[in-house]
C-alpha positions in Angstrom: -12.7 41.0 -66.9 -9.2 39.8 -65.9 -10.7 36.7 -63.8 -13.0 35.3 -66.6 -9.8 35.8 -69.6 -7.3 33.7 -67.2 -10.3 31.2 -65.9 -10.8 30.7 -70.0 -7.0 31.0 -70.7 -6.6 28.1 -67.8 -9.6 26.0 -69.5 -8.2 26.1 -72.6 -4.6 24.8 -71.2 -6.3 22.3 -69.7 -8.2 21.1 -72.4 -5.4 21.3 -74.6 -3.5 19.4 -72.0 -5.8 16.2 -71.9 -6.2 16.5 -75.8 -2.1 16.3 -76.2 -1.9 13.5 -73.9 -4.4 11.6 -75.9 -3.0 12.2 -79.1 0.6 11.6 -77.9 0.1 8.9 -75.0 -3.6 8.0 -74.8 -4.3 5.3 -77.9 -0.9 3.6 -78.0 -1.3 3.3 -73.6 -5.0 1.7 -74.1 -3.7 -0.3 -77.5 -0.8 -1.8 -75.1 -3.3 -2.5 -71.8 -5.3 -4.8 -74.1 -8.4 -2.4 -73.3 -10.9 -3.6 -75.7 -11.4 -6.3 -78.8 -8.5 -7.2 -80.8 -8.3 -5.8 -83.9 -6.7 -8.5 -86.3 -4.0 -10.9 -86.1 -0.3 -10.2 -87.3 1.1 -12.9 -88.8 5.2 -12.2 -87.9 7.8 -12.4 -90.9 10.9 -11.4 -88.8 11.7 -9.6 -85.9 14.5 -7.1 -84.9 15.9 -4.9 -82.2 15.4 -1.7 -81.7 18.2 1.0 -80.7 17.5 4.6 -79.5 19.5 7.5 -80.7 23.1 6.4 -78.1 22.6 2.6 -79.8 21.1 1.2 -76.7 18.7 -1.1 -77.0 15.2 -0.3 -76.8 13.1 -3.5 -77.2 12.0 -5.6 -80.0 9.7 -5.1 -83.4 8.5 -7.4 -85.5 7.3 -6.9 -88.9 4.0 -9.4 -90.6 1.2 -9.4 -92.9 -1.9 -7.8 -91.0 -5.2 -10.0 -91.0 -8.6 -7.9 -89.4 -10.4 -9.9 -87.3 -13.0 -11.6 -89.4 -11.4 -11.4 -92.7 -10.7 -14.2 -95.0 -6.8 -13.0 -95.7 -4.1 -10.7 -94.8 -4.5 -7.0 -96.0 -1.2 -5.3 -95.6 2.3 -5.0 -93.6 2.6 -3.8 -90.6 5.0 -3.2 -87.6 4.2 -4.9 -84.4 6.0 -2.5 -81.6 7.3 -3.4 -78.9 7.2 -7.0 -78.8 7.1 -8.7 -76.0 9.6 -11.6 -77.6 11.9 -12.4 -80.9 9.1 -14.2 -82.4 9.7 -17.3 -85.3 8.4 -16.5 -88.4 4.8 -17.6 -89.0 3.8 -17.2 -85.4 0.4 -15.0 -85.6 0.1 -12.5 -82.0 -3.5 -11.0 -81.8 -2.8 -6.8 -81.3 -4.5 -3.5 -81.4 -3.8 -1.1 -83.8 -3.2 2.5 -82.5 -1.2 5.4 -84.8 -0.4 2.9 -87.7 1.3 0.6 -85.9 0.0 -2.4 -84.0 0.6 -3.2 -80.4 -0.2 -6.6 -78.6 -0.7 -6.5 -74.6 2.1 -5.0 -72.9 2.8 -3.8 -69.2 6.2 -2.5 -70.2 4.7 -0.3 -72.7 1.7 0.7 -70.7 4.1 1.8 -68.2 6.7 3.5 -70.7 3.0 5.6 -72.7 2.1 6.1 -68.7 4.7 7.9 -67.1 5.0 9.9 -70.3 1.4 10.8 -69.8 1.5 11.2 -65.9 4.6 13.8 -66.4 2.4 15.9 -69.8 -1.0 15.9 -67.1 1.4 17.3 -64.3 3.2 20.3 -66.8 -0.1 21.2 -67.9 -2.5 20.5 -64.7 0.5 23.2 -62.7 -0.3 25.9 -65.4 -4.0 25.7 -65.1 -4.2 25.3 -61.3 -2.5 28.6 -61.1 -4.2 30.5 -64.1 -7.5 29.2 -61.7 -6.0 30.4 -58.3 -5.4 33.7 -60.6 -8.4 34.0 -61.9 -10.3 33.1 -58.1 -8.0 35.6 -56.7 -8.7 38.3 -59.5 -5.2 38.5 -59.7 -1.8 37.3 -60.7 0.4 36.3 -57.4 3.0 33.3 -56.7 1.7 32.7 -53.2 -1.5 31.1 -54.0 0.4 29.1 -56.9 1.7 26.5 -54.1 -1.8 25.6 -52.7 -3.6 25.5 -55.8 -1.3 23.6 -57.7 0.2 21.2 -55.7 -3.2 19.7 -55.4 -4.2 18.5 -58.7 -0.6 17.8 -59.4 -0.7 15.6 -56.2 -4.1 14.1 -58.0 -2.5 13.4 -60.9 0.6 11.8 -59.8 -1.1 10.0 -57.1 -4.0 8.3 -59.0 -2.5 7.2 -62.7 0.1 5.2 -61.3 -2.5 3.9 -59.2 -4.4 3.2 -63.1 -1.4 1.9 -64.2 -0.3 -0.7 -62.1 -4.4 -1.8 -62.3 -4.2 -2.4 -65.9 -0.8 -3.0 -66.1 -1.2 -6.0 -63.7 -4.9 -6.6 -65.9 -2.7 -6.9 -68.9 0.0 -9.2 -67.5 -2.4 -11.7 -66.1 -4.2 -12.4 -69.4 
């Protein structure tokens, strides 16, 4: 009974692991990689730095009139994040909207969404590896934690920034 509450316990931390990565990293990371069709067109009225909490700058947004791809005029404001330059007003930048906000292809941002999604994946792939090693072992020890979790954690951190520098690269050369 206590292996098949901790092996559901560790697939429901998993699952819940992958589905906050995706809600949190996931759209924004494929949005900024240029992974699919471009949405619309953002035609820039001005742009502006962006500070973090300390007043360091962050990067640069711009704010335009968003145009869908195939419609006859613009539809709404939006913010363009992350820019990858001040651009002059007028200048249209094809993006990819993700969360509300639209992104245009990005390697600093698909690294910045990446490593944020590499570190969530490692947190949450630890806990499950050793709520399987518990559940395999039938019960709850620390010494089986070490083999069982360094390995997907050693997965994780070794392929996605494998991924990353892939698309990141795909995205740079475009």
């Amino acid at each position: 009974m206590f292996s098949a509450v901790v092996l559901l316990v560790g697939v429901a931390v998993l699952a819940g692991t992958f589905w906050l990565v995706w809600c949190l990293a996931g759209v924004r990371l494929v949005a900024a990689a240029g992974i699919g069709p471009v949405d619309g067109v953002v035609a820039v009225s001005r742009c502006y730095g962006t500070t973090d909490l300390e007043g360091n700058a962050t990067g640069i947004d711009c704010q335009g009139w968003y145009t869908p791809a195939g419609a006859a005029r613009a539809e709404r404001t939006i913010t363009l994040s992350d820019a990858k330059k001040s651009y002059p007003t007028g200048h249209e930048v094809g993006v990819r909207l993700a969360a509300g906000r639209a992104f245009e292809d990005s390697p600093s941002t698909v690294f910045e969404y990446g490593i944020f999604a590499v570190i969530l994946l490692a947190m949450g792939g630890a806990l499950a590896g050793w709520l399987f090693s518990s559940a395999w072992r039938g019960e709850a020890g620390a010494d089986g934690f070490m083999v069982f979790c360094l390995a997907p954690l050693a997965a994780v951190v070794g392929a996605v920034p494998v991924l990353l520098v892939v698309v990141g690269l795909r995205a740079l050369f475009r």
